[in-house]
PDB file with SEQRES, HELIX, SHEET and CRYST1 records, atoms N, CA, C and O in Angstrom:
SEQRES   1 A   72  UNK UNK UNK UNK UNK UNK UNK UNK UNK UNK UNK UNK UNK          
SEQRES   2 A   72  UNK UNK UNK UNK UNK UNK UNK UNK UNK UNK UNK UNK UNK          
SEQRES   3 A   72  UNK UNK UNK UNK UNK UNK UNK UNK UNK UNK UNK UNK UNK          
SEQRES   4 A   72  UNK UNK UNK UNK UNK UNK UNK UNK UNK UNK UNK UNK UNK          
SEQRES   5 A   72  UNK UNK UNK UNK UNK UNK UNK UNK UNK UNK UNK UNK UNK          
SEQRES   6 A   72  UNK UNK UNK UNK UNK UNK UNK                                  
HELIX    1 AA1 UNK A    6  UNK A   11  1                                   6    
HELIX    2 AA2 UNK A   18  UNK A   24  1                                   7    
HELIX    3 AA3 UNK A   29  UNK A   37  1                                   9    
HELIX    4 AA4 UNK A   43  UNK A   49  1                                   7    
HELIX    5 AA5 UNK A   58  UNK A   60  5                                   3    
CRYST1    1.000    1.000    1.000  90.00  90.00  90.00 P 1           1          
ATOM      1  N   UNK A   1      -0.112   5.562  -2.542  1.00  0.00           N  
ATOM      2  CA  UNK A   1      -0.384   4.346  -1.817  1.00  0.00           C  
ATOM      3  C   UNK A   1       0.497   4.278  -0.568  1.00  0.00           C  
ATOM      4  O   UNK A   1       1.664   4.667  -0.622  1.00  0.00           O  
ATOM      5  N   UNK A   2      -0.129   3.711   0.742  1.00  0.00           N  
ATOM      6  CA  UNK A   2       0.640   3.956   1.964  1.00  0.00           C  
ATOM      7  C   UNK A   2       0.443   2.320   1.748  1.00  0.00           C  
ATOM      8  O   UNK A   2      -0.416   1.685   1.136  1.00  0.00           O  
ATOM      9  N   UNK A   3       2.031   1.763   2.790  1.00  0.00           N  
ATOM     10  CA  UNK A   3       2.340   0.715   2.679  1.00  0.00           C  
ATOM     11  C   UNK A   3       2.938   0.106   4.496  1.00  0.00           C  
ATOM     12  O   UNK A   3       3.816   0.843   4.943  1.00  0.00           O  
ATOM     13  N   UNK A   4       2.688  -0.633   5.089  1.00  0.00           N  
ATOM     14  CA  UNK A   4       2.875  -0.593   6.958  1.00  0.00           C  
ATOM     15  C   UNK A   4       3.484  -1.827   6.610  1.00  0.00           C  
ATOM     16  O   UNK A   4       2.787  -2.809   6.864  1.00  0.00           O  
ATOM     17  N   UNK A   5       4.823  -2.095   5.993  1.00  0.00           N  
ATOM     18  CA  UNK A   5       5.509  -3.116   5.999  1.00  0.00           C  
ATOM     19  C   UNK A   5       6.197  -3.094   7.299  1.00  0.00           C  
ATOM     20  O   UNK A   5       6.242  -4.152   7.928  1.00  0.00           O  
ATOM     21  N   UNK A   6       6.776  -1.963   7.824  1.00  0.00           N  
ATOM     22  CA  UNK A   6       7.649  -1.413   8.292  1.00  0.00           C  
ATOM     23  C   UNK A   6       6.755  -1.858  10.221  1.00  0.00           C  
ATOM     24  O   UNK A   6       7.278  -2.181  11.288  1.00  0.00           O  
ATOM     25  N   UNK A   7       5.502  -1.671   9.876  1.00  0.00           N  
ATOM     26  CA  UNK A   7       4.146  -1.494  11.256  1.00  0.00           C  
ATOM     27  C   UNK A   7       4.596  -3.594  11.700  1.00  0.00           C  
ATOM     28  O   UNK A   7       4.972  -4.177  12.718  1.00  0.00           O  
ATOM     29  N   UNK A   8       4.265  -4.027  10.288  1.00  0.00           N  
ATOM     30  CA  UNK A   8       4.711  -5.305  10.927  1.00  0.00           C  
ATOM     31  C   UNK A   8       5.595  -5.855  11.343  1.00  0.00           C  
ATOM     32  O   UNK A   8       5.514  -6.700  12.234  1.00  0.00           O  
ATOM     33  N   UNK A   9       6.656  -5.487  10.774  1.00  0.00           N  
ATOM     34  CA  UNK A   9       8.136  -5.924  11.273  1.00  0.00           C  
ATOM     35  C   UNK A   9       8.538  -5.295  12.224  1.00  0.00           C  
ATOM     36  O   UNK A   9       9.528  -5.778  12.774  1.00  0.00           O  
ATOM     37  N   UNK A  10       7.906  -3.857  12.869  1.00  0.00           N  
ATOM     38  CA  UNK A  10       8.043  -3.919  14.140  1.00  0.00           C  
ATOM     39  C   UNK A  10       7.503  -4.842  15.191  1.00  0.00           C  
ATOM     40  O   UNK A  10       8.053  -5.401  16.140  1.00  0.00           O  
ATOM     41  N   UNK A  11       5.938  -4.841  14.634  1.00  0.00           N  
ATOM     42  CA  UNK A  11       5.136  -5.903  15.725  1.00  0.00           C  
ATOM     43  C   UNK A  11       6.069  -7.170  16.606  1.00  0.00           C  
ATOM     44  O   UNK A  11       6.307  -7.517  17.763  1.00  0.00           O  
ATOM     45  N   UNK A  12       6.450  -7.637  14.917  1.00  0.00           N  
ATOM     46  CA  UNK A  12       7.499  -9.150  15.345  1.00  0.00           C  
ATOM     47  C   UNK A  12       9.148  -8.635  16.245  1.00  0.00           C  
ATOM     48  O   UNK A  12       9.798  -9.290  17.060  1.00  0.00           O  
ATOM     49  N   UNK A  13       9.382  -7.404  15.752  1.00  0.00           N  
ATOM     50  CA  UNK A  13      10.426  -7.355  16.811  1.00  0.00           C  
ATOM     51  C   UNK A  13      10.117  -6.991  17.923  1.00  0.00           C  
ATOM     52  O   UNK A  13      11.144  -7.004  18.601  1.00  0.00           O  
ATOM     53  N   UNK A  14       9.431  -6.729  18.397  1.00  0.00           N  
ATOM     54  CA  UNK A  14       8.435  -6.527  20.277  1.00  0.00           C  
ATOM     55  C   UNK A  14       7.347  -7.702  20.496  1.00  0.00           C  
ATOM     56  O   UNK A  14       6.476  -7.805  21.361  1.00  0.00           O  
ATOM     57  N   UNK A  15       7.599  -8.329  19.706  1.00  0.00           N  
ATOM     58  CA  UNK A  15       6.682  -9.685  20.517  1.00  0.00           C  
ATOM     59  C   UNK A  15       5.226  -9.529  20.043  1.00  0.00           C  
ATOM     60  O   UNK A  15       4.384 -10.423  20.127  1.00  0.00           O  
ATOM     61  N   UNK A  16       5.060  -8.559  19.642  1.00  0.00           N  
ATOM     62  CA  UNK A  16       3.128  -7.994  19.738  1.00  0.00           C  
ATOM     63  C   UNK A  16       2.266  -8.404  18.386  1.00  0.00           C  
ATOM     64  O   UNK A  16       2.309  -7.957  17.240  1.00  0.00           O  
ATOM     65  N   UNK A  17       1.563  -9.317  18.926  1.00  0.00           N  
ATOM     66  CA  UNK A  17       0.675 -10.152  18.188  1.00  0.00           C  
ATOM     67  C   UNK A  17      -0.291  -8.788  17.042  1.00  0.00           C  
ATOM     68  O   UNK A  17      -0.458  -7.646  17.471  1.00  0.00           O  
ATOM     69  N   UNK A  18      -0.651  -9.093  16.057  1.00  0.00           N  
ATOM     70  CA  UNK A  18      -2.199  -7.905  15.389  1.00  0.00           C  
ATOM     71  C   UNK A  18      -2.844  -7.793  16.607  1.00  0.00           C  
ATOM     72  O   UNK A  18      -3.139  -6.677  17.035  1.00  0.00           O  
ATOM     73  N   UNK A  19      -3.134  -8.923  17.296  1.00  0.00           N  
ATOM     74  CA  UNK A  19      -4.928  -8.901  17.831  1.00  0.00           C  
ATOM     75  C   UNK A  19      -4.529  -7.661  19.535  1.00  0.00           C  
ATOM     76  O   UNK A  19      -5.163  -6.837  20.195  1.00  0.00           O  
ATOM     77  N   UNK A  20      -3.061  -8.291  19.546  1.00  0.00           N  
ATOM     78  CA  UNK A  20      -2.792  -7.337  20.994  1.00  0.00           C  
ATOM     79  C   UNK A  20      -2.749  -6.140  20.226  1.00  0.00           C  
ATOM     80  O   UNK A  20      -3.471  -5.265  20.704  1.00  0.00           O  
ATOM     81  N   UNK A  21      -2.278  -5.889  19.430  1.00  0.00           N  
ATOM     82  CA  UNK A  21      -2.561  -3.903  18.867  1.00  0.00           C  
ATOM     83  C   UNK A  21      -3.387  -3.671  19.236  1.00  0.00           C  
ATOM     84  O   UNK A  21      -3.417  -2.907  20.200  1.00  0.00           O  
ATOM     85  N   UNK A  22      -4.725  -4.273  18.601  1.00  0.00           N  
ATOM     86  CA  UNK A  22      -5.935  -4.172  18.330  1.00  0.00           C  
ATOM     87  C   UNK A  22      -6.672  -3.033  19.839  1.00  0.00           C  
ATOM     88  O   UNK A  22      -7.610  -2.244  19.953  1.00  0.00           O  
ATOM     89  N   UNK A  23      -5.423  -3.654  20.868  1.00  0.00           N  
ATOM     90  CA  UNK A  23      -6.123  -3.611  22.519  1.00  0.00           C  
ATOM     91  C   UNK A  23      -5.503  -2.281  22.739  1.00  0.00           C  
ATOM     92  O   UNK A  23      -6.022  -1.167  22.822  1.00  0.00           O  
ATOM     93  N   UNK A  24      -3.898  -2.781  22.838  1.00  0.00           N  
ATOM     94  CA  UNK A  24      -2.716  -1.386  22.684  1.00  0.00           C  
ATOM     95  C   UNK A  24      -3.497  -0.713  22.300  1.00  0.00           C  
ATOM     96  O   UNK A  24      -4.178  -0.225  23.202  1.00  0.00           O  
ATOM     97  N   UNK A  25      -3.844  -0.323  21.000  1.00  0.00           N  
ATOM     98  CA  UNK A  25      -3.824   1.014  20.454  1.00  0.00           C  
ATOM     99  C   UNK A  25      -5.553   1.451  20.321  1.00  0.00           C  
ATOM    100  O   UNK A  25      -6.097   2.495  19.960  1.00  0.00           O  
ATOM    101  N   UNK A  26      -6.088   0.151  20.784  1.00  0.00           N  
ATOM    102  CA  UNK A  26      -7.419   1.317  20.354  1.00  0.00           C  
ATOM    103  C   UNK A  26      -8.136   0.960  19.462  1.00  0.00           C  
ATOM    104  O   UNK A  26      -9.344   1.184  19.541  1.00  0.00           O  
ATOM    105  N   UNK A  27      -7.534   0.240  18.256  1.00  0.00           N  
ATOM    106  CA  UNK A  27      -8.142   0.200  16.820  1.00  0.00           C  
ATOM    107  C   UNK A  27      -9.105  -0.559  17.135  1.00  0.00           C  
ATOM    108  O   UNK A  27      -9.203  -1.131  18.221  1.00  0.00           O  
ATOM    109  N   UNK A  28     -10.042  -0.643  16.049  1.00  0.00           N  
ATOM    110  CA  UNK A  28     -11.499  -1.460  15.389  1.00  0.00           C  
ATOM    111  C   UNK A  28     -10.465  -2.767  14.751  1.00  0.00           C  
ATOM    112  O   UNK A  28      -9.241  -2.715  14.623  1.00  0.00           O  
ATOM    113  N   UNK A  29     -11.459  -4.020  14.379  1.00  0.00           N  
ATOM    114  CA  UNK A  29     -11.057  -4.682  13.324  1.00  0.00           C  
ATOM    115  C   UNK A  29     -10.885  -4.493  12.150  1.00  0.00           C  
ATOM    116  O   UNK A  29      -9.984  -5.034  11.510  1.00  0.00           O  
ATOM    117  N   UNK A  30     -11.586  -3.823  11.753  1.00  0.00           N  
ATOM    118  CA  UNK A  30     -11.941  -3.228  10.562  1.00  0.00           C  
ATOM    119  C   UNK A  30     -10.808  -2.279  10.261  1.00  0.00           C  
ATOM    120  O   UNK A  30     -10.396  -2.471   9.117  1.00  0.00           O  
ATOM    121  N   UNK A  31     -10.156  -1.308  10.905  1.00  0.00           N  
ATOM    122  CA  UNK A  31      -9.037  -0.723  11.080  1.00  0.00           C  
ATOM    123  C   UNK A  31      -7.860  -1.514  10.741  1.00  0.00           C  
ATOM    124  O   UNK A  31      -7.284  -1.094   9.737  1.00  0.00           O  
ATOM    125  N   UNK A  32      -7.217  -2.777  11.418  1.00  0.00           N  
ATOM    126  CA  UNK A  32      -6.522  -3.437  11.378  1.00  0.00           C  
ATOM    127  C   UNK A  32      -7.081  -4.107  10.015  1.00  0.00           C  
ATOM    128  O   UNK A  32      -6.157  -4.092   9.202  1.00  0.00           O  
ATOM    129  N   UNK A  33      -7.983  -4.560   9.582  1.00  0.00           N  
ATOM    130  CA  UNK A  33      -8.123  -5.268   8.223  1.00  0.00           C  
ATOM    131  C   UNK A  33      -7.631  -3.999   6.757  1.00  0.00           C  
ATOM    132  O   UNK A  33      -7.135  -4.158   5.642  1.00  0.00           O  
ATOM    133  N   UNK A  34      -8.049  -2.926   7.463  1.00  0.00           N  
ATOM    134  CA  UNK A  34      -7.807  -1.689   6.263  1.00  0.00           C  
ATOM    135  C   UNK A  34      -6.117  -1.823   6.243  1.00  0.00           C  
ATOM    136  O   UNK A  34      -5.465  -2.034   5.221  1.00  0.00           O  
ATOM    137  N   UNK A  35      -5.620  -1.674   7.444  1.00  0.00           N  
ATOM    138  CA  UNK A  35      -4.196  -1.765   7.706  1.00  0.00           C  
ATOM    139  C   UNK A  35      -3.511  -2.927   7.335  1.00  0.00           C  
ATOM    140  O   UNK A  35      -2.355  -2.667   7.000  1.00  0.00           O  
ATOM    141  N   UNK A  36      -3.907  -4.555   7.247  1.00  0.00           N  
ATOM    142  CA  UNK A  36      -3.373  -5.284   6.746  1.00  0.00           C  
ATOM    143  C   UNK A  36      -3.474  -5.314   4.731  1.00  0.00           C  
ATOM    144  O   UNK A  36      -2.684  -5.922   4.009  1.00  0.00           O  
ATOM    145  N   UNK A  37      -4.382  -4.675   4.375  1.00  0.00           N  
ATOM    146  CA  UNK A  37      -4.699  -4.509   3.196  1.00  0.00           C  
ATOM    147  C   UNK A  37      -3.849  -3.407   2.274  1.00  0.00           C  
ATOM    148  O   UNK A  37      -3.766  -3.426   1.046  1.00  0.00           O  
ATOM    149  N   UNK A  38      -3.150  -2.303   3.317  1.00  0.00           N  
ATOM    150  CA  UNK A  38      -2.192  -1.109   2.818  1.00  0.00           C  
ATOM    151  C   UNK A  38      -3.745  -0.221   2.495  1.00  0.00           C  
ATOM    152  O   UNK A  38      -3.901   0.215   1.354  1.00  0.00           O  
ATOM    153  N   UNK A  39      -4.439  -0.077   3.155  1.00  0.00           N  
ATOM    154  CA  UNK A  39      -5.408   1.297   2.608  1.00  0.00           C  
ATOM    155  C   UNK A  39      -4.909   2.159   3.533  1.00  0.00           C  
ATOM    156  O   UNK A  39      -4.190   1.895   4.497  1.00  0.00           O  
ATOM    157  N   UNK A  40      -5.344   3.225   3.171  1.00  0.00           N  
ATOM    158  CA  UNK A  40      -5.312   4.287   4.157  1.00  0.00           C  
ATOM    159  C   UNK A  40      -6.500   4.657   5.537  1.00  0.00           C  
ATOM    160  O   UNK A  40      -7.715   4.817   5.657  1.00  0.00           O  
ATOM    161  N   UNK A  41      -5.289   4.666   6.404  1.00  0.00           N  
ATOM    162  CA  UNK A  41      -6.642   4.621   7.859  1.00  0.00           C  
ATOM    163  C   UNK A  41      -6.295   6.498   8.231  1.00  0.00           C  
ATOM    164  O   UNK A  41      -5.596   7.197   7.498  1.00  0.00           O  
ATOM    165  N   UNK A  42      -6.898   6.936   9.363  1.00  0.00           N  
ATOM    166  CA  UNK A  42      -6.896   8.242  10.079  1.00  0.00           C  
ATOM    167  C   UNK A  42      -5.919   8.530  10.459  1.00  0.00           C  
ATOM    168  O   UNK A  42      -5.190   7.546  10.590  1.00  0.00           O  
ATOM    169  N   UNK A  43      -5.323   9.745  10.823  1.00  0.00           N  
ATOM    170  CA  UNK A  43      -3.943  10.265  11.193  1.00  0.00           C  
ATOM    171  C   UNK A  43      -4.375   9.845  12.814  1.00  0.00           C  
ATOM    172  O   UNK A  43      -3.360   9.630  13.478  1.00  0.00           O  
ATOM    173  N   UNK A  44      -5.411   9.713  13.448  1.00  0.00           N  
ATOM    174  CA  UNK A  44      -6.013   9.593  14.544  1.00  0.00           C  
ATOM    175  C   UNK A  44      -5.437   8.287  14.871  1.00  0.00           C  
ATOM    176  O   UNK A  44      -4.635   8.249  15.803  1.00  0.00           O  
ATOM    177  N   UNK A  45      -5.724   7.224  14.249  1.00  0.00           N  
ATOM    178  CA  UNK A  45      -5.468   5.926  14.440  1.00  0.00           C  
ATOM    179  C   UNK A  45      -3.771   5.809  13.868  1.00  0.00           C  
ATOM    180  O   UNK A  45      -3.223   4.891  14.478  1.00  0.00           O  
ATOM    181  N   UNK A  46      -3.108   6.285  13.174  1.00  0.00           N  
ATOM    182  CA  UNK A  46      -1.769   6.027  13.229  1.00  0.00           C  
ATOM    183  C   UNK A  46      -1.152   6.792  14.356  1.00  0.00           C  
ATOM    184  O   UNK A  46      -0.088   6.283  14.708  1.00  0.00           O  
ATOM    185  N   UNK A  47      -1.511   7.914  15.063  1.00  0.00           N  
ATOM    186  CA  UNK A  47      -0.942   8.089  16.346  1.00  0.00           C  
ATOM    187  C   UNK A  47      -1.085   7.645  17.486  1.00  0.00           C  
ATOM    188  O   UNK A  47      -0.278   7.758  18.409  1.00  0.00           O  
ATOM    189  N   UNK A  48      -2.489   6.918  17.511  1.00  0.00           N  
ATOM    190  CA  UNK A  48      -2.690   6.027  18.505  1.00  0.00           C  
ATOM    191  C   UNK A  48      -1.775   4.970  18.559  1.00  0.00           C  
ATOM    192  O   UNK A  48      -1.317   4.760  19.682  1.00  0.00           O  
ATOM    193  N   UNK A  49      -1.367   4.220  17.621  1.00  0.00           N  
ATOM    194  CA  UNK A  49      -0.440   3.166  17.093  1.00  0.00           C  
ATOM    195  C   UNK A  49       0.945   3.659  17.879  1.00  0.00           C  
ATOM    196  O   UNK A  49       1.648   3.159  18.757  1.00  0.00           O  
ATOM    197  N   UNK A  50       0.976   5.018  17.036  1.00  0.00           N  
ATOM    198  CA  UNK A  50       2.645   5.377  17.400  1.00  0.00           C  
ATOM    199  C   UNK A  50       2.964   5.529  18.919  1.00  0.00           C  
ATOM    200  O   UNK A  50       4.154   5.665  19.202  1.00  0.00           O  
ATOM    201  N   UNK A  51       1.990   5.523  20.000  1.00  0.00           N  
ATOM    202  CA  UNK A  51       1.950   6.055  21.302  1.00  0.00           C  
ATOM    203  C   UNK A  51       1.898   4.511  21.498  1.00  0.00           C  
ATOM    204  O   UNK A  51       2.847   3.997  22.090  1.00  0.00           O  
ATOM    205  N   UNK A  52       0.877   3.719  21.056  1.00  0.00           N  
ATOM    206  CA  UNK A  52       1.385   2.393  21.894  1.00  0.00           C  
ATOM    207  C   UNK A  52       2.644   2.095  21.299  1.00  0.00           C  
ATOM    208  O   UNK A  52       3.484   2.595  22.046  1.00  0.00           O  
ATOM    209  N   UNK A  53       3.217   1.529  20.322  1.00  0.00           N  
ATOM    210  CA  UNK A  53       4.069   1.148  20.443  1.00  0.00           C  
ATOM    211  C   UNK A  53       5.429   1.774  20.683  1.00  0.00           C  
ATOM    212  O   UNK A  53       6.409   1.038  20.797  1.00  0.00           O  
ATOM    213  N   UNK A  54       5.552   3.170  20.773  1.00  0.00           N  
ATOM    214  CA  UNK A  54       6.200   3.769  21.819  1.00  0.00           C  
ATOM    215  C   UNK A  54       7.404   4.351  20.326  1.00  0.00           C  
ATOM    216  O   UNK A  54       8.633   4.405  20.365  1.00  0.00           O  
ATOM    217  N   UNK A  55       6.638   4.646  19.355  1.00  0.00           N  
ATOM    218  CA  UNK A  55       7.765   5.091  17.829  1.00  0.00           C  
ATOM    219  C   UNK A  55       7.178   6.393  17.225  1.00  0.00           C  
ATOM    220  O   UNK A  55       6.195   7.041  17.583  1.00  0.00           O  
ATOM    221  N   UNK A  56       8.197   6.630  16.039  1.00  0.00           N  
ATOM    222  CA  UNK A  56       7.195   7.814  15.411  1.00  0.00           C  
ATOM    223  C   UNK A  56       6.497   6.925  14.219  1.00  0.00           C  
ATOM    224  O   UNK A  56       6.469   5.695  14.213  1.00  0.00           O  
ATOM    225  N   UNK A  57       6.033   7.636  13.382  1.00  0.00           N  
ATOM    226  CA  UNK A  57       4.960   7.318  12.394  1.00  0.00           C  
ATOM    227  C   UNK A  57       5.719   7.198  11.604  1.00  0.00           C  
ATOM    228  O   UNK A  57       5.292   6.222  10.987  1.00  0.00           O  
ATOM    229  N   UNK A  58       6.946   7.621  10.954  1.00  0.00           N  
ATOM    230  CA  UNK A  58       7.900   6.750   9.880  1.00  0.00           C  
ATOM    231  C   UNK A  58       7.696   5.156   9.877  1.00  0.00           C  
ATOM    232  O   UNK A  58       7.200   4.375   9.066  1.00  0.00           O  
ATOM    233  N   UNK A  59       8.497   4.970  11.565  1.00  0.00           N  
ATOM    234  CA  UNK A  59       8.610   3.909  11.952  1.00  0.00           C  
ATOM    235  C   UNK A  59       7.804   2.396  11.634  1.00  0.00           C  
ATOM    236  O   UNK A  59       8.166   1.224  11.742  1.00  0.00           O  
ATOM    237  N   UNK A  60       6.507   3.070  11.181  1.00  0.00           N  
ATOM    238  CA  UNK A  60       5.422   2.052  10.988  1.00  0.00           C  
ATOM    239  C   UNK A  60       4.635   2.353   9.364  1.00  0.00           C  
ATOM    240  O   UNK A  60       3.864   1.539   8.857  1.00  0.00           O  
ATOM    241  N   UNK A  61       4.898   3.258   8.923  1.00  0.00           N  
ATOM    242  CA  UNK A  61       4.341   3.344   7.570  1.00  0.00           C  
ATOM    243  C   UNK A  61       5.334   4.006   6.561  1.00  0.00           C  
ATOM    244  O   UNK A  61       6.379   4.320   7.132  1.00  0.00           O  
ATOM    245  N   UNK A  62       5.320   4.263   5.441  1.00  0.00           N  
ATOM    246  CA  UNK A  62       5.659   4.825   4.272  1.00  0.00           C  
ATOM    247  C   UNK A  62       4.627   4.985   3.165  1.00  0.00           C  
ATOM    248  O   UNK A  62       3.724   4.178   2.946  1.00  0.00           O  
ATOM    249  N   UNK A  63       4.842   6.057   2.519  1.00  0.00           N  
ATOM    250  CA  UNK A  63       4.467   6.124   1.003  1.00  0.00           C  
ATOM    251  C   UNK A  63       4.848   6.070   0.327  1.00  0.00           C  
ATOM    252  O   UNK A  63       5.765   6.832   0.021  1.00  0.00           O  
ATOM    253  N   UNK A  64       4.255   4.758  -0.688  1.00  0.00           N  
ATOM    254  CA  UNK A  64       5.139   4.067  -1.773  1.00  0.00           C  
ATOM    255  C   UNK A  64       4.708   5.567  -3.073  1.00  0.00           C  
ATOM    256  O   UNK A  64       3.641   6.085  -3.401  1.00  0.00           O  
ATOM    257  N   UNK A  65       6.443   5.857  -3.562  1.00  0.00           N  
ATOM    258  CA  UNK A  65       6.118   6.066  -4.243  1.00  0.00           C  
ATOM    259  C   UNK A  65       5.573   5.818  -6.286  1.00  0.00           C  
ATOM    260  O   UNK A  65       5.607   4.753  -6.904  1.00  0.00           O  
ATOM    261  N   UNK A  66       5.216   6.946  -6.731  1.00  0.00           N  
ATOM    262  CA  UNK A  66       4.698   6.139  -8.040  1.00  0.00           C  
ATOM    263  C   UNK A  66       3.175   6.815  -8.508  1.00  0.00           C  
ATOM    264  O   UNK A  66       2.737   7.713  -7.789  1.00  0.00           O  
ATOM    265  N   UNK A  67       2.502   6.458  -9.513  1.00  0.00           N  
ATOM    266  CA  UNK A  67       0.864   7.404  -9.336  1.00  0.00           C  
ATOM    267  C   UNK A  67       0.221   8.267  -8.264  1.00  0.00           C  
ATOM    268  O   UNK A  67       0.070   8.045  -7.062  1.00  0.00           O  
ATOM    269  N   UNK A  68       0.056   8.773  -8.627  1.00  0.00           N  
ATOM    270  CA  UNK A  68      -0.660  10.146  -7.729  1.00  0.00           C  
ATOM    271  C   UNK A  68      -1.913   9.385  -7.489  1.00  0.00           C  
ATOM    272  O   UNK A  68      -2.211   8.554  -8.346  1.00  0.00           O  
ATOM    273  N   UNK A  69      -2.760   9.547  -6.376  1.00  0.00           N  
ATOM    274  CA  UNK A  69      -4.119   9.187  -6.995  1.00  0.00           C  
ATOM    275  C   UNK A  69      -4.960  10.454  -6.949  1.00  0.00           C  
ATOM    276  O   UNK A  69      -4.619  11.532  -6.461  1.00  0.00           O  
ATOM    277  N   UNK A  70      -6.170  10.137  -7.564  1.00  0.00           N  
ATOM    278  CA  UNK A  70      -6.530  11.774  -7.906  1.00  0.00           C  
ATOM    279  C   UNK A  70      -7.527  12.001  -6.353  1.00  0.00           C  
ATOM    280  O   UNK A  70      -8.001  11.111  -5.647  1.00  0.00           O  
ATOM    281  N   UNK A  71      -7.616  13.510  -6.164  1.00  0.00           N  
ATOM    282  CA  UNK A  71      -8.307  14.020  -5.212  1.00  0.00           C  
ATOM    283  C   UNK A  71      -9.578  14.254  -5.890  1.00  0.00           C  
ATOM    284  O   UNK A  71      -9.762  14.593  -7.059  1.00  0.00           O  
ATOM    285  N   UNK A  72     -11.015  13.854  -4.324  1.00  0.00           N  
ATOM    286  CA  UNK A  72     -11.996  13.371  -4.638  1.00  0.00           C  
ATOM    287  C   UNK A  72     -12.672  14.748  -4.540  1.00  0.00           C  
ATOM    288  O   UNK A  72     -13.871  14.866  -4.794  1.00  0.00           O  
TER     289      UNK A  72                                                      
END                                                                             
């Protein structure tokens, strides 16, 4: 399970609203709803993220660890 606790508490320390990401980086709504939910989005769309907000990809996500989930 990936977890972007880390994606929001940056947002709030740079001022940057969800909906301005949304613009920043590119994403869909639907993207940002997967992302407020902790699913997993594209390595595509977390580097888009990491380029707007100017971090690496630590910076904004983790994997919680704990269950494996199984491969499909």
């Amino acid at each position: 399970m990936v977890k972007y606790i880390k994606l929001w508490k940056l947002l709030l320390d740079k001022q940057i609203k969800k909906t301005d990401l949304l613009e920043l980086a590119n994403i869909s709504t639907t993207t940002l709803a997967k992302l407020s939910k902790n699913q997993p989005v594209s390595m595509d769309v977390m580097v888009r993220i990491c380029r707007a907000l100017e971090c690496d990809i630590g910076d904004v996500m983790e994997v919680a660890p704990g269950e494996q989930e199984e491969e499909e």
